[in-house]
C-alpha positions as CSV (number, residue, x, y, z in Angstrom):
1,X,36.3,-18.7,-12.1
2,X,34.2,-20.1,-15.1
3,X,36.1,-22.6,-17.5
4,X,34.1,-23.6,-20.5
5,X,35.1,-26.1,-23.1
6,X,34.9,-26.0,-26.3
7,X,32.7,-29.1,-26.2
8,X,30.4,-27.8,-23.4
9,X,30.0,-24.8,-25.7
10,X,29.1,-27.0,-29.1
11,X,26.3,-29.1,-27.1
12,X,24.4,-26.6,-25.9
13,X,24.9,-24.1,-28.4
14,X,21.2,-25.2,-29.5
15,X,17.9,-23.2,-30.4
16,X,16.3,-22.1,-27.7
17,X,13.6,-19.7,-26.3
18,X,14.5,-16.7,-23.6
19,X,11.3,-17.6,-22.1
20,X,10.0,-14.2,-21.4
21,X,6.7,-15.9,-21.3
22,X,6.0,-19.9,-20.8
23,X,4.4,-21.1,-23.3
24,X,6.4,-18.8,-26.0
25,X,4.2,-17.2,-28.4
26,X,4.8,-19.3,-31.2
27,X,2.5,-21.7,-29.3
28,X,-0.4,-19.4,-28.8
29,X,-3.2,-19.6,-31.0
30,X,-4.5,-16.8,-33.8
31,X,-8.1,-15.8,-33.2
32,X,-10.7,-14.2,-35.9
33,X,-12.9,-14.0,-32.6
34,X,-13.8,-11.0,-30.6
35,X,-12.1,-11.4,-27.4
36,X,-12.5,-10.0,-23.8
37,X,-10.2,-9.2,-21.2
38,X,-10.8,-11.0,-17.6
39,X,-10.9,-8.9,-14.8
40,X,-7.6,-7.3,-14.3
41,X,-5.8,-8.2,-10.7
42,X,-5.2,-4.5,-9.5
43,X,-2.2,-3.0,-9.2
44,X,-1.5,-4.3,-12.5
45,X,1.7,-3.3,-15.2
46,X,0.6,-1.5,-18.6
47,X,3.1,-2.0,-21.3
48,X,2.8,0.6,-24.6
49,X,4.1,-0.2,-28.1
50,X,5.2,2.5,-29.8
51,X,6.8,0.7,-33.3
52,X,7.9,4.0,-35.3
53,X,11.8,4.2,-35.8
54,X,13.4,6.8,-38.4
55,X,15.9,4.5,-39.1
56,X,16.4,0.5,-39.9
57,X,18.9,-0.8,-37.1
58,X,20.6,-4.5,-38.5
59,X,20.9,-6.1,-35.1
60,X,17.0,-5.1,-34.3
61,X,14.4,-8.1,-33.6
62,X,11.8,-6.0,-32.7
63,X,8.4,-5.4,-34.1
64,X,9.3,-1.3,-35.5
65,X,8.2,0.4,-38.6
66,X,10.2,2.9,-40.3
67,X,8.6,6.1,-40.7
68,X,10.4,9.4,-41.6
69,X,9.7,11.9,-38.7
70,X,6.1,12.9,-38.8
71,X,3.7,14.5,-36.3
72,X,0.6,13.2,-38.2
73,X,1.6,9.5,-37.9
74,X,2.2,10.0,-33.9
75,X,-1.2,11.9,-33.3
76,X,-3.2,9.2,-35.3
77,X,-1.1,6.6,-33.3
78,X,-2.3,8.1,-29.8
79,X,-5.9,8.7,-31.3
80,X,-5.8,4.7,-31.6
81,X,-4.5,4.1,-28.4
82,X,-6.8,6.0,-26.6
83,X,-9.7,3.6,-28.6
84,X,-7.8,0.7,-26.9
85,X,-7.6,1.8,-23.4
86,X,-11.2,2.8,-23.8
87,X,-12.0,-0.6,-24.4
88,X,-10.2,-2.2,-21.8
89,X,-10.7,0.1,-18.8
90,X,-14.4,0.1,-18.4
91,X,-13.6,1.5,-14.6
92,X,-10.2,3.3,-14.0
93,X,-7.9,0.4,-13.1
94,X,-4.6,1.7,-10.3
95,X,-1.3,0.7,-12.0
96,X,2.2,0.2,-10.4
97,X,4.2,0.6,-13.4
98,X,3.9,1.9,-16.7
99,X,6.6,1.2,-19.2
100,X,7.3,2.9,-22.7
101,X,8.4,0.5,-25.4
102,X,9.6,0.2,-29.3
103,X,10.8,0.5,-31.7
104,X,11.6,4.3,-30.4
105,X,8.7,5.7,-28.0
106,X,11.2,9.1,-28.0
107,X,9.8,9.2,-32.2
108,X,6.9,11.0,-30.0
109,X,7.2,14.8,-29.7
110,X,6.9,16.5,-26.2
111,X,3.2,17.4,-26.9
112,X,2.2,13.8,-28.1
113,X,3.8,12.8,-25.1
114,X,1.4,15.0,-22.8
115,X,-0.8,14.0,-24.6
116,X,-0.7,10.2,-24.6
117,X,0.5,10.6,-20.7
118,X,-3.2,12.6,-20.0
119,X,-5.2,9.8,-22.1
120,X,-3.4,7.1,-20.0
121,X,-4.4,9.0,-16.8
122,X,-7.9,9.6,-17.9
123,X,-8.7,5.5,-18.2
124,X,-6.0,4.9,-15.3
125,X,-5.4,5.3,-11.9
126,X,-2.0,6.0,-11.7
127,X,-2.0,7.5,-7.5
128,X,-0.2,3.8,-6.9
129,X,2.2,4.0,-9.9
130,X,5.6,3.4,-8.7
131,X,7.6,3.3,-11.8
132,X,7.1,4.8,-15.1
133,X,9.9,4.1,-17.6
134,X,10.8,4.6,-21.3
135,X,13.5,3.1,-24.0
136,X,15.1,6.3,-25.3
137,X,17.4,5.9,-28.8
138,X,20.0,8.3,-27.5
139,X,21.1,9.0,-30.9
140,X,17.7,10.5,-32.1
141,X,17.0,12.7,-28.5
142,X,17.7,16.1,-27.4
143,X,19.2,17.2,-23.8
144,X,15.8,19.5,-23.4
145,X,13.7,16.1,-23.9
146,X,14.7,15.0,-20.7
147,X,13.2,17.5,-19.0
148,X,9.7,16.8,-20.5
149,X,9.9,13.1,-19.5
150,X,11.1,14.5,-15.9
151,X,8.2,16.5,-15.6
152,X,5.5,13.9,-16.9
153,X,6.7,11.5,-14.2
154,X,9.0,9.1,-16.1
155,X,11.6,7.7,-13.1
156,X,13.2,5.4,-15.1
157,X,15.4,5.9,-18.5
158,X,16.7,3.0,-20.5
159,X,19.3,4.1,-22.9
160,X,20.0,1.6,-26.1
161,X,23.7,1.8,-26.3
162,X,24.6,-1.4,-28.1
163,X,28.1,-0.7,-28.8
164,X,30.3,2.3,-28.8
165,X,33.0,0.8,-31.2
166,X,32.8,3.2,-34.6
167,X,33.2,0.0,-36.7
168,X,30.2,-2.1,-35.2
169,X,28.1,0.7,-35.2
170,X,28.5,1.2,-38.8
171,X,28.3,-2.6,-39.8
172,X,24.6,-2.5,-37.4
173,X,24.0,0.7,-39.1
174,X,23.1,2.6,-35.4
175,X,26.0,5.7,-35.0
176,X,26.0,7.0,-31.8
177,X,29.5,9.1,-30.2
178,X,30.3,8.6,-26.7
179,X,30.1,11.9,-26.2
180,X,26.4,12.0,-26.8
181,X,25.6,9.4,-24.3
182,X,27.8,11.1,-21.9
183,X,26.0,14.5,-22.2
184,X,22.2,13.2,-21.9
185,X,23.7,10.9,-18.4
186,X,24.9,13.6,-16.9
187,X,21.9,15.2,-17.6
188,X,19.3,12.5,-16.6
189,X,21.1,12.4,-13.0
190,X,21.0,16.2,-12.7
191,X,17.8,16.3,-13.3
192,X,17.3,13.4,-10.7
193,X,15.7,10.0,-12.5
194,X,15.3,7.4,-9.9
195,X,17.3,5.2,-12.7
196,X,19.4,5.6,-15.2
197,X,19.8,1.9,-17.3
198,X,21.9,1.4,-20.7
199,X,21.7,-1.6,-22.6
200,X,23.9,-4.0,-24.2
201,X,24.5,-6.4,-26.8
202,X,27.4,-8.5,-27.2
203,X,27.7,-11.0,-30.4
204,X,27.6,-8.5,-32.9
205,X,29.3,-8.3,-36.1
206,X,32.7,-7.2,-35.8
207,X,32.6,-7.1,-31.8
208,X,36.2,-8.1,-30.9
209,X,37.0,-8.6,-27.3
210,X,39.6,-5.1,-27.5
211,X,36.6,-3.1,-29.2
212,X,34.3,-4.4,-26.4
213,X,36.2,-4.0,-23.7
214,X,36.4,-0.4,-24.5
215,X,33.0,-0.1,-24.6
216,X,32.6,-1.5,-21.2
217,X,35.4,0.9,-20.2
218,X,32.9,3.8,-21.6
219,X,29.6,2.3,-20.1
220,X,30.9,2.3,-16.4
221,X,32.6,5.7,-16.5
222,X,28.7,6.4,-17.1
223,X,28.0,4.8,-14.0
224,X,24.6,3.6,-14.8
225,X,22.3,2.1,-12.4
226,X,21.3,-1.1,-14.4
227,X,23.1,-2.9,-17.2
228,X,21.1,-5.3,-20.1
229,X,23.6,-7.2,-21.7
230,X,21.7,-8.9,-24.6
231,X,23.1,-12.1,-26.7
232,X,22.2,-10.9,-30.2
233,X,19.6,-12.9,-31.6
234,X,20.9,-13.6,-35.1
235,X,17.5,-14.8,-37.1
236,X,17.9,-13.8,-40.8
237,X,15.5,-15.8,-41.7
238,X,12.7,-13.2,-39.7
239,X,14.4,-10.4,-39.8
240,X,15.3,-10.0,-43.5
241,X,17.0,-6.6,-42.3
242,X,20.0,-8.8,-40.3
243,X,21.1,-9.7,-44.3
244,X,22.1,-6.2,-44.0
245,X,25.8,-6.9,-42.8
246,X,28.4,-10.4,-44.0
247,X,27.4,-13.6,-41.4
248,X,31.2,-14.0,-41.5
249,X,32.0,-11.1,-39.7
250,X,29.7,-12.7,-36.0
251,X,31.9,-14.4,-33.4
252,X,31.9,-18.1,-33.3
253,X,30.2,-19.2,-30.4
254,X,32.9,-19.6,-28.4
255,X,34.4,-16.2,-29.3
256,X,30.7,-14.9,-28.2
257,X,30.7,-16.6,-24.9
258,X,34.3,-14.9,-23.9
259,X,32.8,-11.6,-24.8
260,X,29.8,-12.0,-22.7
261,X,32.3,-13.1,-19.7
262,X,34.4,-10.7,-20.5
263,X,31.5,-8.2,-20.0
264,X,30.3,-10.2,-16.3
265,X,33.8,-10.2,-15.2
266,X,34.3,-6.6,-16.0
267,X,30.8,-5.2,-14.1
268,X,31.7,-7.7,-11.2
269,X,35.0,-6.1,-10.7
270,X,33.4,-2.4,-11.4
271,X,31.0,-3.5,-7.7
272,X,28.0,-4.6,-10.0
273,X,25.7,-7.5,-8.6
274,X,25.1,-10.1,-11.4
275,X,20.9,-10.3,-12.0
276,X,19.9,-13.9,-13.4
277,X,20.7,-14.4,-17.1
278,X,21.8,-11.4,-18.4
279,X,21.2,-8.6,-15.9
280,X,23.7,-6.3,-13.7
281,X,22.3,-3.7,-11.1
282,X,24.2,-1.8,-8.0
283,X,23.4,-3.1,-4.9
284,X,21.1,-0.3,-4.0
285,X,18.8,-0.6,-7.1
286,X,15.3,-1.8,-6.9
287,X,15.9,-4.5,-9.3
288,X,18.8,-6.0,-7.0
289,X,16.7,-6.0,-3.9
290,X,14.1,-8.1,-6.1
291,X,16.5,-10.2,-6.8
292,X,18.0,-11.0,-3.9
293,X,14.7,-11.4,-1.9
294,X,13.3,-13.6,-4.5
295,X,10.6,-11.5,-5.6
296,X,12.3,-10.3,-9.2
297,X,9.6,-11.8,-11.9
298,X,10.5,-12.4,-15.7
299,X,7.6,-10.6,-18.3
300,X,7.6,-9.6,-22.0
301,X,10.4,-6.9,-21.3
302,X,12.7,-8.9,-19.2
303,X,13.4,-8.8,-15.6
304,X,11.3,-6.2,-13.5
305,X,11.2,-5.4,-9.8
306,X,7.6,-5.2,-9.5
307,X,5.6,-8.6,-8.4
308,X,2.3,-7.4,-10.4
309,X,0.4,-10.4,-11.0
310,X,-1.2,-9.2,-14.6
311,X,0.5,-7.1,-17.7
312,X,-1.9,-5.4,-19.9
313,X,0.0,-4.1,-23.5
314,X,-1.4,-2.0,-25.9
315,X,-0.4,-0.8,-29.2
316,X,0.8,-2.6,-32.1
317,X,2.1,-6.0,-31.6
318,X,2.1,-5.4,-27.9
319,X,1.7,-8.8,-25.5
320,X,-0.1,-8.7,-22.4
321,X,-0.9,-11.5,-19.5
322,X,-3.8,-11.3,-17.3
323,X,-5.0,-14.3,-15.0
324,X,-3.5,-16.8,-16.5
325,X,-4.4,-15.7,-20.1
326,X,-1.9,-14.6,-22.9
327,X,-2.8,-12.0,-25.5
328,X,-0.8,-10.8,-27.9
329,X,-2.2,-7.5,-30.7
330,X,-2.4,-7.6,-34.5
331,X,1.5,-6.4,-35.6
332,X,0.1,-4.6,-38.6
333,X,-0.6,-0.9,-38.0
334,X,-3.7,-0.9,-40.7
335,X,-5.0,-4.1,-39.3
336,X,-4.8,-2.9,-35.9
337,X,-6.2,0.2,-37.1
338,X,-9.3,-1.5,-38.3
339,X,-10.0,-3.6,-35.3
340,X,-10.2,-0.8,-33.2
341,X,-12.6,1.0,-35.2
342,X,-15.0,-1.9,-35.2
343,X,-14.9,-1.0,-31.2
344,X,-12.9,-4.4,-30.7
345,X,-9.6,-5.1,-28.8
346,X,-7.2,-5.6,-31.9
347,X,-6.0,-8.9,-30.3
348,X,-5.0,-11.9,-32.6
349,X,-3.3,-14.2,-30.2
350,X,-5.1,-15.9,-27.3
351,X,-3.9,-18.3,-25.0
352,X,-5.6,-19.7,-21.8
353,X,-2.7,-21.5,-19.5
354,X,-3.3,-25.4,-18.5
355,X,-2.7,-26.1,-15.0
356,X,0.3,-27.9,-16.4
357,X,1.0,-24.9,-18.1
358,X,1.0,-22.8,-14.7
359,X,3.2,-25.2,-12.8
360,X,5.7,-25.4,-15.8
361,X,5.8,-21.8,-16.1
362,X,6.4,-21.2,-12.4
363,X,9.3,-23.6,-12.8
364,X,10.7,-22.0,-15.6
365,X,10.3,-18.4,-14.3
366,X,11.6,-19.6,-10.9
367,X,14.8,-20.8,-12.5
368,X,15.2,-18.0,-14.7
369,X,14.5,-15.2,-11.7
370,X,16.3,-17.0,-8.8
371,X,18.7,-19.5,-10.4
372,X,17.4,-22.3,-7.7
373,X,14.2,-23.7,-6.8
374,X,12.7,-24.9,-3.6
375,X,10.8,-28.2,-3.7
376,X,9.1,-27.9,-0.9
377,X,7.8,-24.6,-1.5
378,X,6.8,-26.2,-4.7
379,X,4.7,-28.7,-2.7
380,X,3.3,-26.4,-1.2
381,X,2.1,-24.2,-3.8
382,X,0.7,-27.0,-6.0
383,X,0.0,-30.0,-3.8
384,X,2.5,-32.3,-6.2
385,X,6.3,-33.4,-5.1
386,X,8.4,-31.9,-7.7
387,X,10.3,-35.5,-8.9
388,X,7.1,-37.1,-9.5
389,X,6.0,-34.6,-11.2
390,X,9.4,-33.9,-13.3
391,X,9.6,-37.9,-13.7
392,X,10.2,-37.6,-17.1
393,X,13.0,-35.0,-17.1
394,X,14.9,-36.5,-14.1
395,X,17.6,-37.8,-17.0
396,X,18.0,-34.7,-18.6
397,X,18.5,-32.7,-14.8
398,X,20.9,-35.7,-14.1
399,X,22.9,-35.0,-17.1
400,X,23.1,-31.4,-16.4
401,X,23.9,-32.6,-12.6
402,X,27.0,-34.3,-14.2
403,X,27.7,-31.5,-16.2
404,X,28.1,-29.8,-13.3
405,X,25.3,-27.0,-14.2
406,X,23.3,-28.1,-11.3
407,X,23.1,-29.5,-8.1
408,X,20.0,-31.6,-6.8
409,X,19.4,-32.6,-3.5
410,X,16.2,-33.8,-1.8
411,X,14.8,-30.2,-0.7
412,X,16.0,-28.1,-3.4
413,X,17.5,-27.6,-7.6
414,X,20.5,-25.4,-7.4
415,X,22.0,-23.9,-10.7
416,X,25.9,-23.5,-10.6
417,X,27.5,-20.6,-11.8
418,X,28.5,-22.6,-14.9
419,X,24.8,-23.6,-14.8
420,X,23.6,-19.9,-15.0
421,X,25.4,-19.1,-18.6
422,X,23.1,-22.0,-19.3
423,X,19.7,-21.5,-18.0
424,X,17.7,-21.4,-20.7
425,X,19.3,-24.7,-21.9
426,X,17.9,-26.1,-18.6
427,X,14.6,-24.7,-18.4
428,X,14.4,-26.2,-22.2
429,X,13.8,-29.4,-20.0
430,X,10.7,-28.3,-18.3
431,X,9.3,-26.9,-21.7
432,X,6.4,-29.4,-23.1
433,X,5.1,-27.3,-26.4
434,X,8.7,-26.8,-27.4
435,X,8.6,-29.3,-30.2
436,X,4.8,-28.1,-30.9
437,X,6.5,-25.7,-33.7
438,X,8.3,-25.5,-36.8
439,X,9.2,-22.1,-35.2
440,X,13.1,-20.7,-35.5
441,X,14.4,-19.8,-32.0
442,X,17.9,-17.8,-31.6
443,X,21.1,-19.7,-30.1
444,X,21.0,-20.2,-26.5
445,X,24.8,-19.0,-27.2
């Protein structure tokens, strides 16, 4: 059992990345200069923004626009697209996942779809695609759509629940009736999707741990393969939107932590397998069997199963990383518009990883993915012994030690289960540009 005080709570309830990338983007550079892709490590992951949602969610942190249903501003989207794959796949490189991102990539008809599916196969080789997911707003879908995305190949649904609780939903301004989510699961698994995910978020306005608990009560009657259970990142300050709803009605951080255990308890006892940070899976599921032989990896959408080495994005504000390279798009659709007809990648973000950079990131995304690390294999992998390296940090990892979030021995850095709630408190440690920024991170609670 975990027991938390409310003093272990209060220190590390700090700032704090979710280091879905090391260094964070804040730290990577704008470019006015052209830049080039390297040459892309085959198989490799291809990530697609699409940003267009009809409507404004308050919880949301994502790059979307709001656009009233329109078929004009999703075939003009596609047209773009295509320029961008052009540009990057100067021979047809083999992928091993492709994955469907927003705002809401369902704001896409079943023709645009088909169509975006055969440009992505024209400047792709998909014949070693394993995976090809997509986020679906359940509120905004029809039953029949599932059987277009069923037939395009798409093996992987991610439904964004968020809350079923009629009150929350309201206050977030995202209604969805339990009933609706029922009917398109029981549809996905007739139709036969390798996976069937729904995602979370706990910290919401409102959320109380009766309301919640009903909700989890709801979500595992679904029986879903995966569970995402997200903290809500409460940024107000870049995210005008979240003003939408009174501060005063978000749990206190303490209150926010007991619903988030209230949450892991619950999918423990439901036969769930706990996944690093904030991730729970059935035993069976590809994302489990990453995890538990230490092969899961951490990217731009969270945890994935598939140990590709580079992540090309496209679209909008999309993020991709190739050989030790970060790139991150323009996040303005006429800006990105522009750059693409000047026959240029619309990229305005470029970083190139130090060697520093690489061994802190491995650290970071070892911790993250496997809650331990092994020194020796560390040794191994870059010819340096881990404490010499870490000198530095030593205090901080003995402070967590007595904290009883860790345990260090000779061979190996072993988080508790204390420790795992948290992780990104201790990877914080390892992170040298974290001060390198006036940026606003959310609370690591």
């Amino acid at each position: 059992m975990i027991k938390l005080t409310p003093q272990l709570i209060s220190r590390y309830n700090l700032e704090g990345p979710r280091y879905t990338s090391y260094p964070t983007v804040p730290n990577w550079p704008h470019t006015t200069s052209p830049v080039q892709y390297p040459q892309i490590q085959e198989p490799a992951s291809l990530y697609i923004h699409v940003p267009f949602c009809q409507k404004r969610c308050f919880f949301c942190a994502c790059n979307v626009i709001v656009k009233k249903l329109s078929p004009e501003i999703g075939d003009t989207y596609i047209d773009y697209l295509s320029k961008e794959m052009a540009l990057i796949s100067i021979k047809k490189i083999s992928l091993k996942e492709i994955h469907f991102g927003g705002g809401t990539p369902t704001y896409l008809s079943d023709t645009q779809l088909e169509k975006l599916h055969k440009e992505i196969s024209t400047y792709f080789d998909l014949s070693t695609l394993t995976e090809m997911s997509i986020e679906i707003d359940p509120r905004t879908i029809l039953i029949e759509r599932l059987k277009t995305l069923k037939r395009l190949g798409f093996n992987r649904l991610s439904f964004g629940v968020q809350d079923l609780d009629e009150r929350v939903q309201k206050t977030i301004n995202r209604q969805l009736s339990f009933e609706k989510i029922l009917a398109l699961f029981l549809e996905a698994k007739q139709l036969g999707f390798k996976s069937i995910n729904a995602d979370l978020i706990y910290g919401l306005p409102n959320q109380t741990p009766l309301t919640f608990q009903e909700t989890l009560k709801q979500i595992t009657t679904l029986n879903p393969d995966r569970i995402a259970l997200y903290s809500f990142a409460y940024l107000p300050s870049h995210h005008a939107h979240q003003n939408g709803f009174n501060p005063k009605l978000l749990p206190t951080p303490k209150e926010k932590m007991a619903l988030f255990l209230i949450a892991r308890n619950y999918f423990l006892e439901a036969g769930y397998v706990s996944i690093a940070m904030d991730h729970f899976a059935k035993k069976d599921d590809d994302l489990a069997l990453a995890f538990k032989n230490g092969t899961m990896r951490r990217n731009f959408m969270g945890y994935s199963p598939q140990p590709t080495r580079d992540y090309i994005g496209i679209g909008v504000s999309a993020i991709g990383s190739l050989s030790h390279q970060f790139f991150q798009n323009i996040k303005t659709l006429p800006d990105y518009y522009a750059k693409l007809d000047q026959h240029q990648l619309p990229i305005v973000r470029h970083y190139a990883l130090t060697q520093d950079d690489i061994i802190r990131q491995y650290t970071i995304e070892t911790l993250m993915c496997q809650s331990s690390l092994n020194k020796k294999t560390f040794l191994e992998k870059f010819n340096q012994h881990f404490d010499e390296y870490f000198k530095a940090e030593q205090n901080s990892l003995s402070q967590y030690e007595l904290e009883k979030l860790l345990n260090q021995t000779q061979d190996e850095i072993q988080l508790t289960e204390l420790g795992q709630l948290f992780v990104r408190n201790i990877c914080m440690v390892f992170d040298a540009h974290l001060n390198k920024t006036s940026h606003t991170y959310s609370k690591t609670i």
